[in-house]
C-alpha positions in Angstrom: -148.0 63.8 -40.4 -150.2 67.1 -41.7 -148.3 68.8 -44.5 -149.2 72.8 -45.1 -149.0 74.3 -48.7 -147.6 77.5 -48.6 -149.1 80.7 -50.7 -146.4 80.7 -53.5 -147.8 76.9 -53.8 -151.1 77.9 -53.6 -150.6 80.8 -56.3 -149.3 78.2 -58.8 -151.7 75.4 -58.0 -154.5 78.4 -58.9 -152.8 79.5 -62.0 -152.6 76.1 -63.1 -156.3 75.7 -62.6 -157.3 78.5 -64.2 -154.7 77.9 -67.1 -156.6 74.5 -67.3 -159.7 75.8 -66.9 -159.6 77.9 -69.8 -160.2 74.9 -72.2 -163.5 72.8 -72.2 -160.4 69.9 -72.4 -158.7 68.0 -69.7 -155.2 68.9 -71.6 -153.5 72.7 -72.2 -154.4 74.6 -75.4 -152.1 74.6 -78.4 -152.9 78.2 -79.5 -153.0 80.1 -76.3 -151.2 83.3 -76.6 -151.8 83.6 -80.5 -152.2 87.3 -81.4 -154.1 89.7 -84.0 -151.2 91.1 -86.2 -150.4 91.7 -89.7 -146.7 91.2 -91.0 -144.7 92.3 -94.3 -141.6 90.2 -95.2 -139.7 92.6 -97.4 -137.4 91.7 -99.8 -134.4 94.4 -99.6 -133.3 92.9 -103.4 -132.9 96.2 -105.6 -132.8 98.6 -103.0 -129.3 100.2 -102.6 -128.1 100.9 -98.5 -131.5 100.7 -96.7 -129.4 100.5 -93.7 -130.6 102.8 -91.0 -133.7 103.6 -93.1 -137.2 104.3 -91.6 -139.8 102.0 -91.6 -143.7 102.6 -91.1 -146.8 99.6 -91.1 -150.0 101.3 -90.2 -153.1 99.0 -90.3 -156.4 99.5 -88.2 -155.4 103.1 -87.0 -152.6 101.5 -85.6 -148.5 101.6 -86.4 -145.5 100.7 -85.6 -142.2 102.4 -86.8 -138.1 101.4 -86.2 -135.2 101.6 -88.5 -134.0 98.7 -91.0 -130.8 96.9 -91.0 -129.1 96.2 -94.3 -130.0 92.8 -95.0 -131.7 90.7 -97.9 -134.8 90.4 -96.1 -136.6 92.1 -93.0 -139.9 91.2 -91.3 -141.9 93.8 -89.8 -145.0 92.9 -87.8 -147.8 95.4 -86.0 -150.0 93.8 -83.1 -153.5 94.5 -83.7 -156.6 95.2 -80.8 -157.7 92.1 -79.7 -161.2 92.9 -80.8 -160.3 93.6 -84.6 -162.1 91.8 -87.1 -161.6 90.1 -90.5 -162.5 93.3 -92.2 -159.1 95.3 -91.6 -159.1 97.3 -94.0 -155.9 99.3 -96.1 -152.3 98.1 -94.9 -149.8 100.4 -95.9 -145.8 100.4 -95.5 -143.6 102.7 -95.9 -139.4 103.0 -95.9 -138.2 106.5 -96.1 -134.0 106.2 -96.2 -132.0 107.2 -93.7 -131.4 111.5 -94.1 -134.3 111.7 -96.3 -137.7 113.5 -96.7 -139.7 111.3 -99.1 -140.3 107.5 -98.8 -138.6 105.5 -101.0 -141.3 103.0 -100.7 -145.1 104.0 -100.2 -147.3 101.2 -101.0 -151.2 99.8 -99.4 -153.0 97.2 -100.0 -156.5 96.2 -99.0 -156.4 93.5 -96.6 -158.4 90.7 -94.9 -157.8 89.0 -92.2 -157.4 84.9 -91.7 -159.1 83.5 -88.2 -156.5 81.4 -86.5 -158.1 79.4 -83.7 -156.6 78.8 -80.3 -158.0 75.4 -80.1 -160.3 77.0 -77.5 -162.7 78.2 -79.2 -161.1 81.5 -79.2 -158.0 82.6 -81.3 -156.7 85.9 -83.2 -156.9 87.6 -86.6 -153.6 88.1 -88.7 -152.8 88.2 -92.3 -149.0 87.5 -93.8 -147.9 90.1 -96.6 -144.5 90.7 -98.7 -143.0 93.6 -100.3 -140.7 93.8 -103.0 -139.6 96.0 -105.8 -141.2 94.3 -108.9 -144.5 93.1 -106.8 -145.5 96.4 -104.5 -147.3 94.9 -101.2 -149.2 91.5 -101.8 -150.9 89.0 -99.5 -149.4 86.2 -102.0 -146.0 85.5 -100.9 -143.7 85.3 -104.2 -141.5 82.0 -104.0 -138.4 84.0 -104.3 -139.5 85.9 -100.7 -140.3 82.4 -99.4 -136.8 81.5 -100.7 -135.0 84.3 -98.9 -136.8 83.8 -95.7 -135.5 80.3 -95.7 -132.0 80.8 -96.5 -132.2 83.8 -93.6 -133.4 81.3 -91.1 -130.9 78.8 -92.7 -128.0 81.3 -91.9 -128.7 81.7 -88.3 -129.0 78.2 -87.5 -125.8 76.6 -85.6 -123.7 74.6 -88.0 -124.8 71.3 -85.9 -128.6 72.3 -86.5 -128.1 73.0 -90.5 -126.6 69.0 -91.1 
């Protein structure tokens, strides 16, 4: 008995093999997918009603701009060009509150960029920052925004995932 392959088979067989092919190894890539970016955690503490606020993260001649929510902590992330490099350069964030003129938070910081591999011999640039009140914009995460990123993650977890 001859069996035939139809083309949506075919199409799936040859994105396999390329998806395959993409590695010098006979099993897929861990990091494929990972992306250049650069991301502020920001710590809301000592900010009163940032709700509906306006927030800016330019980096690379590149932004990105939405509105907060009112919660203890937010994080904000900007995709970079795939070609960037380590040497990114000034990151700067901005909140200006909702019905307002001025920023309420203005603050840069000079920034270099981590190499995370794609176990392919390829992979992305990206950098991790925070923000709060007392620290301005750092690339050393404070334990109290480590803290408050855990207890957010914590509080959206089902109650049967949290035991």
């Amino acid at each position: 008995m001859k069996r035939t392959v139809g083309l949506g088979a075919l199409a799936v067989i040859s994105a396999v093999a390329v998806t395959a092919s993409a590695c010098s190894s006979p099993r897929p890539c861990a990091g494929v997918g990972v992306t250049s970016q650069v991301g502020v955690m920001f710590l809301q503490q000592g900010y009163t009603d940032l709700a509906g606020a306006s927030y800016e993260l330019c980096a690379g001649g590149k932004c990105v701009k939405d509105k907060l929510e009112q919660e203890d902590i937010t994080q904000v992330s900007l995709r970079l060009p795939d070609d960037v490099g380590p040497d990114l350069g000034t990151v700067r964030f901005r909140v200006t509150p909702k019905g307002g003129g001025r920023p309420e938070i203005d603050a840069s910081s000079e920034v270099k960029l981590t190499h995370q591999s794609d176990g392919c011999g390829g992979g992305a640039y990206n950098e991790g920052l925070a923000f709060t009140k007392e620290g301005g914009l750092t690339t050393k995460i404070p334990p109290s925004v480590t803290a408050a990123w855990r207890d957010h993650l914590r509080s959206l977890a089902s109650p049967s995932e949290s035991a």
